[in-house]
KEKE-3310 file (N, C-alpha, C; in steps of 0.2 Angstrom, whole numbers, plus 5000, padded with zeros to 4 digits):
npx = (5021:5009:5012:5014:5014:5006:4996:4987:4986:4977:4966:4965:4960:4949:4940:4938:4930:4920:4915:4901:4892:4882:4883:4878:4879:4889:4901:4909:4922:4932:4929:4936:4945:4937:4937:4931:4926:4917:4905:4909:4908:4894:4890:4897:4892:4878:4881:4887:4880:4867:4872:4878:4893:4903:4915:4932:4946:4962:4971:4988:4992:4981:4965:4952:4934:4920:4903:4887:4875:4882:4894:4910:4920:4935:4949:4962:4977:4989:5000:4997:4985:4976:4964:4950:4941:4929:4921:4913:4909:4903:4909:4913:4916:4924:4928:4927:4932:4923:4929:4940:4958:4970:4964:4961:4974:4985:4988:4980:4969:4965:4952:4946:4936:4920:4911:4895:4889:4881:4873:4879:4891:4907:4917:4930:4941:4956:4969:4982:4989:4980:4981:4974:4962:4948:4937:4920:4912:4908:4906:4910:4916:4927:4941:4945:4949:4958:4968:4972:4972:4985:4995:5007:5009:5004:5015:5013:5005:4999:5001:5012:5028:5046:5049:5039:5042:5057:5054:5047:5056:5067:5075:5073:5079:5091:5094:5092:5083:5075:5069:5061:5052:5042:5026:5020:5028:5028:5017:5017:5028:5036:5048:5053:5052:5058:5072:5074:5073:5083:5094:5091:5092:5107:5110:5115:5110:5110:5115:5113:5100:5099:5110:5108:5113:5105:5107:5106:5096:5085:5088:5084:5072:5066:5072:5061:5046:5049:5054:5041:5031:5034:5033:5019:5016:5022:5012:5015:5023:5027:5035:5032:5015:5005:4991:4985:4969:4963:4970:4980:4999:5011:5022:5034:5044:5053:5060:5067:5080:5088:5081:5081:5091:5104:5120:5120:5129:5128:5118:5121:5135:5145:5154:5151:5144:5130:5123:5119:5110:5105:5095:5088:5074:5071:5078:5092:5095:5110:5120:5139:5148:5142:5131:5139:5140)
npy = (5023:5018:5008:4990:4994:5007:5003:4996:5005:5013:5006:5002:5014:5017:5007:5011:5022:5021:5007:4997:5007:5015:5014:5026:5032:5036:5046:5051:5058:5053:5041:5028:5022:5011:5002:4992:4979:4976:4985:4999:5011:5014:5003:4999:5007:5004:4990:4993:5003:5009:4997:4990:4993:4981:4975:4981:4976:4969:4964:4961:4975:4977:4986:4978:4978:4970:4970:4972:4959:4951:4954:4963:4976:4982:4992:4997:5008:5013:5022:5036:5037:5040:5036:5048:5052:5061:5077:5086:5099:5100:5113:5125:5114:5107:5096:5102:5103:5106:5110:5120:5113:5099:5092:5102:5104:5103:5090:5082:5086:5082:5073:5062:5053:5049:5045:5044:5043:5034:5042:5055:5054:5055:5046:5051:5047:5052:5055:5060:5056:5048:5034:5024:5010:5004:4994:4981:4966:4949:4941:4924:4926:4932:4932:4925:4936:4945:4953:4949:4937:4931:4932:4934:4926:4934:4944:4950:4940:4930:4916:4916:4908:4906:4895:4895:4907:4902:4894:4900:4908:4902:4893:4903:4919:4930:4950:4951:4962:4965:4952:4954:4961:4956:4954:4942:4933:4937:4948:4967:4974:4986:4997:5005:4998:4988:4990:4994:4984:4976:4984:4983:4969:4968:4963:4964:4974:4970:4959:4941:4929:4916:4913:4914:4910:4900:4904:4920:4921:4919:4930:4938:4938:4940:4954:4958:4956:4964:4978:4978:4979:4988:4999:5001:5003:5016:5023:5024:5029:5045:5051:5053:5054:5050:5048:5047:5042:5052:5061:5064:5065:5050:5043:5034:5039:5049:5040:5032:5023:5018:5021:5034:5041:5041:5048:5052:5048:5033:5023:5014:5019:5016:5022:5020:5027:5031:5025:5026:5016:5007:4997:4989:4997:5003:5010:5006:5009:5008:5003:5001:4995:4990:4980:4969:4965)
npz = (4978:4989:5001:5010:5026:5023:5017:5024:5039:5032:5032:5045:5048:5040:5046:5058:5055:5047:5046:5044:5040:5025:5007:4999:4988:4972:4965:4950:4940:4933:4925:4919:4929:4933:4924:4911:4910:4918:4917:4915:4923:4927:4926:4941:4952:4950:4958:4969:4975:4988:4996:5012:5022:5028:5033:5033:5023:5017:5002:4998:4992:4989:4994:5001:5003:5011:5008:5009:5003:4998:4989:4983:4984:4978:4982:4971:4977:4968:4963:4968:4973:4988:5003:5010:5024:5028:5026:5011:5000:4985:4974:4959:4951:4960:4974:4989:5007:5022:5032:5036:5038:5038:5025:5016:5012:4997:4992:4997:4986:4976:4972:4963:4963:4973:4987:4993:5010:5022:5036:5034:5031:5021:5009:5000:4986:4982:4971:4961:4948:4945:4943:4951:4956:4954:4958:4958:4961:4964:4981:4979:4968:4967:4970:4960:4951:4941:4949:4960:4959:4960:4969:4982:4997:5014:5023:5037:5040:5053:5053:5046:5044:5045:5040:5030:5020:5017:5008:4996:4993:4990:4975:4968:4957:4955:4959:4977:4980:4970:4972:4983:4980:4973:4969:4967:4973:4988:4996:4996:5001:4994:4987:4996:5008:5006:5004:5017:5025:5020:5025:5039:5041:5034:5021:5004:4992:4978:4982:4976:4974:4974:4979:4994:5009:5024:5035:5031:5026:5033:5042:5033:5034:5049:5047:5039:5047:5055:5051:5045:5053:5063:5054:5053:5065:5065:5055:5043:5026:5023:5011:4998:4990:4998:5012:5028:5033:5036:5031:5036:5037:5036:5049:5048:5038:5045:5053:5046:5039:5027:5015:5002:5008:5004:5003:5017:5033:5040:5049:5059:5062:5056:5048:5036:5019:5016:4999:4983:4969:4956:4950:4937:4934:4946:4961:4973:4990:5003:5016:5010:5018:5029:5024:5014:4997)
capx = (5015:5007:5015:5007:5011:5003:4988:4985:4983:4970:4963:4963:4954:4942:4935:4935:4926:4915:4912:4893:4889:4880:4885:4872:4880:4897:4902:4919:4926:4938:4927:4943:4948:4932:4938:4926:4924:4911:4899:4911:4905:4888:4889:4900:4887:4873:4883:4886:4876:4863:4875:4880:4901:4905:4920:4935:4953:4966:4973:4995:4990:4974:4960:4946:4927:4915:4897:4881:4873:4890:4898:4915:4924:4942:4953:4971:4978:4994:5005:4997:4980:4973:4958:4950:4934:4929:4914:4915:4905:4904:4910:4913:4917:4929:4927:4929:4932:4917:4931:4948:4963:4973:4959:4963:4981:4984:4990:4974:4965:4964:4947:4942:4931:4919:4907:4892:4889:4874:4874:4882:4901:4909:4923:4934:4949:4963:4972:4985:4993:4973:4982:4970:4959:4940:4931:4916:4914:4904:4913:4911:4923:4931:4946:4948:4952:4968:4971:4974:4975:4992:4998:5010:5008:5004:5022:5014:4999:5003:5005:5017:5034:5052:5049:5036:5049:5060:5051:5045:5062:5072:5075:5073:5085:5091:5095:5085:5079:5069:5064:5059:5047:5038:5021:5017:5032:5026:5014:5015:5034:5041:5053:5055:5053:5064:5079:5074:5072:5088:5097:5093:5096:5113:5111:5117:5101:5112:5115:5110:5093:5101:5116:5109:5110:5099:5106:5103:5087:5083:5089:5079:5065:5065:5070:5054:5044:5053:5051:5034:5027:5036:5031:5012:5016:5022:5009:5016:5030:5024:5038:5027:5008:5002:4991:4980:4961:4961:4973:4988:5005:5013:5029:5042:5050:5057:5064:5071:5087:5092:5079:5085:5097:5111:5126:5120:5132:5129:5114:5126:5142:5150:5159:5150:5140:5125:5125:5114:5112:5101:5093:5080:5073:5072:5083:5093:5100:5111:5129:5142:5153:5135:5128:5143:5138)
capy = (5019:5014:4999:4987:4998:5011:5000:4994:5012:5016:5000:5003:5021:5015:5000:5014:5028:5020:5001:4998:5015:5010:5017:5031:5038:5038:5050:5052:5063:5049:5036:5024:5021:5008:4999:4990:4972:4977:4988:5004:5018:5015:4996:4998:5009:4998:4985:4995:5008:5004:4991:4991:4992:4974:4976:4983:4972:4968:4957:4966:4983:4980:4987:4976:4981:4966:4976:4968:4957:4946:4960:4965:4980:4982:4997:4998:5015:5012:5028:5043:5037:5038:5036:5051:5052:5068:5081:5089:5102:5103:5120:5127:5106:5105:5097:5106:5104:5110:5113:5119:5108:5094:5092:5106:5104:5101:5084:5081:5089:5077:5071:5059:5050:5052:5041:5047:5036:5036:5046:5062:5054:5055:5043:5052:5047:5057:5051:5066:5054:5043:5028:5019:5007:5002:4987:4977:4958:4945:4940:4920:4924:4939:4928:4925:4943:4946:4958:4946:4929:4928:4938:4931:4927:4942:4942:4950:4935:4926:4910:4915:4908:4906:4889:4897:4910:4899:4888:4904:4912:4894:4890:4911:4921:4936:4953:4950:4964:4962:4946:4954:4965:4952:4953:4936:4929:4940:4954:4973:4975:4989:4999:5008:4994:4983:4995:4997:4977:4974:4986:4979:4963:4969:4960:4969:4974:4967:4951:4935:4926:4908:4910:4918:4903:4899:4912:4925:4921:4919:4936:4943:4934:4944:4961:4959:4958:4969:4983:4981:4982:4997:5005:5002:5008:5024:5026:5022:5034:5050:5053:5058:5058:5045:5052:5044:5045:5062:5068:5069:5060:5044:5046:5030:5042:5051:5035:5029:5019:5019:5024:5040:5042:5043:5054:5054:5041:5027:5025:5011:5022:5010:5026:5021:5031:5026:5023:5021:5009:5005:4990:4987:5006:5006:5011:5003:5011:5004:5005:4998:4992:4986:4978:4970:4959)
capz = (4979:4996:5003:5016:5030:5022:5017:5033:5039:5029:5033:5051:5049:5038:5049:5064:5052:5040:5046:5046:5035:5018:4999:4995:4980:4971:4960:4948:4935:4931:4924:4917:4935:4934:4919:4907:4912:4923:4913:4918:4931:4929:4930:4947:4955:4953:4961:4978:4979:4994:5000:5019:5023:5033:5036:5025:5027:5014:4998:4998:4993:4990:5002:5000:5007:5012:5007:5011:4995:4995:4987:4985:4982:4978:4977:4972:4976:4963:4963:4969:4977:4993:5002:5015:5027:5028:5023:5008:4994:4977:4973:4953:4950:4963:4980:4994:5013:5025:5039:5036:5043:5033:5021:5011:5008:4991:4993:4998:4985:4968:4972:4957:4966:4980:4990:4999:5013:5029:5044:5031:5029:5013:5007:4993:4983:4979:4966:4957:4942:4941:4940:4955:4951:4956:4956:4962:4961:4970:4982:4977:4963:4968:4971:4953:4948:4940:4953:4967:4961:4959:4974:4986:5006:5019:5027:5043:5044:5060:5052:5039:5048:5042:5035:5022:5019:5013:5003:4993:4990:4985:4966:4964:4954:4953:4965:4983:4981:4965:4973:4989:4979:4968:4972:4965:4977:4994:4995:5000:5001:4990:4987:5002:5014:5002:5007:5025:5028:5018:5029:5045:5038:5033:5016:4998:4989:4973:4984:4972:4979:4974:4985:5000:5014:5029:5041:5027:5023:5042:5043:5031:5038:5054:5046:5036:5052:5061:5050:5043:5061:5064:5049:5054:5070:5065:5052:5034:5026:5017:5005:4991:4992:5004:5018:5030:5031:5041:5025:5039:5033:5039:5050:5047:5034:5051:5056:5037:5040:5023:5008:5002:5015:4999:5006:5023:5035:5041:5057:5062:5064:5054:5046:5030:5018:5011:4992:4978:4963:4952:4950:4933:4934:4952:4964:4980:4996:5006:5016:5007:5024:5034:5016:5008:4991)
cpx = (5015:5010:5009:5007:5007:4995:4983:4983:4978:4965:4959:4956:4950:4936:4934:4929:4921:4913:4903:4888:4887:4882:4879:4872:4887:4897:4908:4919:4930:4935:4931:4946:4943:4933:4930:4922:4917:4905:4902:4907:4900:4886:4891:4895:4881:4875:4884:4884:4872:4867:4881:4888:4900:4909:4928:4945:4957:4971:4982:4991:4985:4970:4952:4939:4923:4909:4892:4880:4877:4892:4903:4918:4929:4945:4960:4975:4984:4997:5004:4991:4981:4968:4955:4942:4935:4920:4916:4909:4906:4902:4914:4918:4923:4924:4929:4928:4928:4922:4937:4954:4967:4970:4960:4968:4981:4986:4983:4967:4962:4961:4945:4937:4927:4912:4902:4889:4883:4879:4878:4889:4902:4917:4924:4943:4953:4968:4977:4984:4986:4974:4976:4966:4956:4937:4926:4917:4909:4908:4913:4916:4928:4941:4951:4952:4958:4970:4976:4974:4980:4994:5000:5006:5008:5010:5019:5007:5003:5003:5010:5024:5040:5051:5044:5039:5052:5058:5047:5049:5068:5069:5072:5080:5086:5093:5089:5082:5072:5067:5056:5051:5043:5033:5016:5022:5030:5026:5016:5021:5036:5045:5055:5057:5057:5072:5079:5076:5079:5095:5096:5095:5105:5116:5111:5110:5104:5114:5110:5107:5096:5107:5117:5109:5105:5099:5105:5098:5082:5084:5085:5072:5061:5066:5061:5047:5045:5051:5045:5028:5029:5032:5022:5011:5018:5016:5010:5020:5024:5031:5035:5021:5003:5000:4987:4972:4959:4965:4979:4995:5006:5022:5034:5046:5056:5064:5069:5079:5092:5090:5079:5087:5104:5113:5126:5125:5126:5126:5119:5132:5148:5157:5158:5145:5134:5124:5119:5115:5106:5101:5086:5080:5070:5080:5086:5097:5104:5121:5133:5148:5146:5134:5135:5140:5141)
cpy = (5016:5007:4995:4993:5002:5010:5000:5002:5013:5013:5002:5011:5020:5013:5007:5019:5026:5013:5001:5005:5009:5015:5022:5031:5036:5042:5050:5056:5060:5043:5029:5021:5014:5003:4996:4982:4973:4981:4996:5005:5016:5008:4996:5002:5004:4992:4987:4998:5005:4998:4993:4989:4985:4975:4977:4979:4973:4961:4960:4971:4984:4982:4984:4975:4975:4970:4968:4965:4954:4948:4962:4972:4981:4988:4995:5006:5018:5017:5031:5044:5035:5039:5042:5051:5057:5071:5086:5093:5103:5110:5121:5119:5104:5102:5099:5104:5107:5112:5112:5116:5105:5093:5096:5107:5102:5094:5080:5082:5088:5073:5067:5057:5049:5047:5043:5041:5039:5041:5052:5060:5053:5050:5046:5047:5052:5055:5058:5061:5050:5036:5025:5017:5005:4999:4984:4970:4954:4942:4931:4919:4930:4937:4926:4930:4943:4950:4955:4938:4926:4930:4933:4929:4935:4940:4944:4944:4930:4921:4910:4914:4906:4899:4892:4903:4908:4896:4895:4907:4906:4893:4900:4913:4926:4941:4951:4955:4967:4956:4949:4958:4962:4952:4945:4932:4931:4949:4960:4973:4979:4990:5003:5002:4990:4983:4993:4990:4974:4975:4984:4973:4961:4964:4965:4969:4970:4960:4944:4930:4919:4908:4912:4908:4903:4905:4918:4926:4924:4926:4942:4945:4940:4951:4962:4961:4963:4976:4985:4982:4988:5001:5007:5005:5013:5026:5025:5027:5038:5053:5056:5058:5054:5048:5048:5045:5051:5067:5068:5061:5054:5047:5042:5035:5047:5045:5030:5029:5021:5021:5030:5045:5044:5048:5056:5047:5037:5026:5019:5012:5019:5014:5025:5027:5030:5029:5021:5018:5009:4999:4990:4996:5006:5007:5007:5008:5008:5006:5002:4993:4988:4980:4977:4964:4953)
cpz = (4986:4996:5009:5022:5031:5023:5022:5039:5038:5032:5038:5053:5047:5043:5056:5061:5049:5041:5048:5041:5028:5014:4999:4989:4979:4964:4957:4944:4930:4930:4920:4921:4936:4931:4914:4908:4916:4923:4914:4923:4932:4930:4938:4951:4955:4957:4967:4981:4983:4998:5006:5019:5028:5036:5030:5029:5018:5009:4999:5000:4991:4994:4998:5005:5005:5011:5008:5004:4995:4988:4990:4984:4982:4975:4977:4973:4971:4966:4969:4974:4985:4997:5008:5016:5029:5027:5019:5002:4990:4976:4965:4950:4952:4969:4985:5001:5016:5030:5035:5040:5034:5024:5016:5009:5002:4988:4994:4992:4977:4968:4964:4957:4972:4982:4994:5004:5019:5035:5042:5030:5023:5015:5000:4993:4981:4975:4959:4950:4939:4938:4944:4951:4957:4957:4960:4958:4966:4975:4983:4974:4962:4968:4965:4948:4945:4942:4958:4966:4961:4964:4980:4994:5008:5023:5035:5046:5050:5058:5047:5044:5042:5035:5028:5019:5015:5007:4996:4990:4985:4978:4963:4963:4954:4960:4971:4982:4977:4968:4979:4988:4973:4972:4973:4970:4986:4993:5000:5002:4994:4988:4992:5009:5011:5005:5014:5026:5026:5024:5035:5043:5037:5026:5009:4995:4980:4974:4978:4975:4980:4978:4992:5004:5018:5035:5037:5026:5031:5045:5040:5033:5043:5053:5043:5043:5054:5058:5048:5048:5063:5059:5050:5061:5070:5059:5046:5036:5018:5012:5002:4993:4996:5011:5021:5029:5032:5036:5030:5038:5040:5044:5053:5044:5041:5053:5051:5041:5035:5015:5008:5007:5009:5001:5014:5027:5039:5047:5060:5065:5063:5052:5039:5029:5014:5003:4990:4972:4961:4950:4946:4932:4941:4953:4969:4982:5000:5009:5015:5013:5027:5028:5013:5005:4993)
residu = (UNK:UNK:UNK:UNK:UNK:UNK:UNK:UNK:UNK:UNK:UNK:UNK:UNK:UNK:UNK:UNK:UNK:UNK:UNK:UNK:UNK:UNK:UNK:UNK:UNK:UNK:UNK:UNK:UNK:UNK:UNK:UNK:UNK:UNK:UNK:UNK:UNK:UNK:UNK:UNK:UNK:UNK:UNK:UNK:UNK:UNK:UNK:UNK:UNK:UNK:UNK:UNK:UNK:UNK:UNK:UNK:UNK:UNK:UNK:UNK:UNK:UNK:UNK:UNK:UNK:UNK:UNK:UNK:UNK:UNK:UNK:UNK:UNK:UNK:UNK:UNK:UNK:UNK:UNK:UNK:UNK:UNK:UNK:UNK:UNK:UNK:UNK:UNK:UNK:UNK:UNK:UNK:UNK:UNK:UNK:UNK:UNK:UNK:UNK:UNK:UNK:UNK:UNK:UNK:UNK:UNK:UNK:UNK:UNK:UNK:UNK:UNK:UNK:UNK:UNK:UNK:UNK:UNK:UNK:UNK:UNK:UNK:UNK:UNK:UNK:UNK:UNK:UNK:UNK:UNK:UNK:UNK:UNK:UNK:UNK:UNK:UNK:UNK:UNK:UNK:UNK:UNK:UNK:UNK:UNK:UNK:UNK:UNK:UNK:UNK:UNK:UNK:UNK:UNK:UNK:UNK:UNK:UNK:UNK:UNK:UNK:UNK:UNK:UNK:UNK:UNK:UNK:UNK:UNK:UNK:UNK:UNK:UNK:UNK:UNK:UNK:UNK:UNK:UNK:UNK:UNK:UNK:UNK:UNK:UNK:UNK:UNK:UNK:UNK:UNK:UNK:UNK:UNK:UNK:UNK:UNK:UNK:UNK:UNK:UNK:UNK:UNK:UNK:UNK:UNK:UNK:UNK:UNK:UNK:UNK:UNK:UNK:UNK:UNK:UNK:UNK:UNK:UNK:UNK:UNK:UNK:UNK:UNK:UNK:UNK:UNK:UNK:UNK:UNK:UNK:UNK:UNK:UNK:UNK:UNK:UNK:UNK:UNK:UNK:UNK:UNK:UNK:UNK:UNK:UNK:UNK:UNK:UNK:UNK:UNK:UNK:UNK:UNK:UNK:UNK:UNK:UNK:UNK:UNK:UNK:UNK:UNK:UNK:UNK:UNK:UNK:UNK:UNK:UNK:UNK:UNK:UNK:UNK:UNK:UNK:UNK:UNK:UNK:UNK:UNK:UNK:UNK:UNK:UNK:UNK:UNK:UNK:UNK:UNK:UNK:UNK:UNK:UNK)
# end
């Protein structure tokens, strides 16, 4: 699943490719992705079609689009979704790439839904698995959403500092790194970064949140930073199917410390090996000498 780096990515391409464009047209195949509360597909098109892009930012892993009308639109890209600007033809009820490159890889090519926008650009989804999710909203009570009203602080907002950090994780229970990944506790933190942040932190991902102290915490504090600004500076991590707006991959996974690194040693040179563990039905990575419990 896209993480924040990821999000933020998109984000950024968006607001340079598509800010100011208005809705023309949306088309889907996967009218489920839209839910019902809203009149499905055909209610959510009334709600944006003809409505001007504002400007497009972020709730965690949502990517939320200010539209003219004080109108919202909210996707989630869950698994397997992501979002591409591009030019594209309806061809025997596929879409198709007008110019070959990134665009036609196959990763690329599980268009569900597709946006026709001014001055000829197309915004598609790509979504293999069709979990993402669609919605509009006014944005008076957009806020309310059960998407996003529960949803933790943004770790990289410039006023999120250590103190609110801790006040966030104190009186929690359980491994850090189930905590680290509640979204209701702080947003846009995975399962890949969860690893990565631990690892430079040099905290067990089985470590118990109620007994971390103040220089743990503070340690965490600053892996979090540390690596979620990298991670947006390299672009996000394409492991599985996350690609940017041009369809081309993210490339922290080059620089991966410790998730799915199992068997490889140790970027430390501790002389450890990195290990996994299961935690819940996820996974954790981590070196057993850098990372002791």
């Amino acid at each position: 699943m896209p993480e924040l780096p990821e999000v933020q990515t998109t984000i950024d391409g968006l607001n340079r490719k598509i800010k100011g464009l208005t809705i023309t047209e949306v088309w889907t195949d996967w009218p489920k992705c839209f839910g019902r509360s809203q009149g499905g597909f055909s209610g959510f098109k009334k709600e944006v079609r003809g409505k001007k892009i504002i400007k497009i930012w972020r709730i965690g892993k949502n990517i939320i689009f200010n539209l003219s009308g004080e109108k919202i639109m909210l996707i989630h890209q869950k698994m397997t979704g992501h979002l591409l600007v591009g030019g594209w033809i309806a061809r025997r009820g596929k879409w198709v790439p007008k110019q070959k490159g990134v665009l036609a890889e196959r990763v690329n090519s599980y268009i569900h839904t597709m946006f026709s926008l001014s001055e000829g650009k197309m915004m598609a989804f790509s979504d293999m698995r069709k979990f993402g999710k669609i919605l509009a909203a006014n944005k008076e009570n957009f806020e309310n959403l059960d998407d996003i009203k529960n949803i933790g602080p943004d770790p990289l907002a410039p006023n999120f500092k250590f103190g609110d950090f801790k006040k966030l994780i104190t009186g929690k229970r359980g491994p850090v790194k189930k905590i680290l990944m509640d979204q209701n506790i702080i947003s846009g933190i995975g399962n890949i970064y969860a690893d990565e942040i631990l690892f430079v932190a040099k905290i067990h991902p089985l470590a118990r949140t109620e007994k971390l102290n103040d220089e743990k915490l503070e340690q965490i504090f600053k892996a979090i930073k540390k690596i979620l600004k990298k991670a947006v500076k390299l672009r996000g991590t394409s492991a599985y199917d996350y690609r940017d707006t041009a369809g081309k991959p993210g490339h922290y996974g080059e620089a991966r410390l410790a998730y799915q690194r199992n068997g490889g040693k140790c970027p430390n040179r501790c002389g450890g090996i990195i290990k996994k563990v299961k935690i819940g039905e996820r996974s954790a990575h981590f070196c057993p000498i850098c990372q002791k419990v």
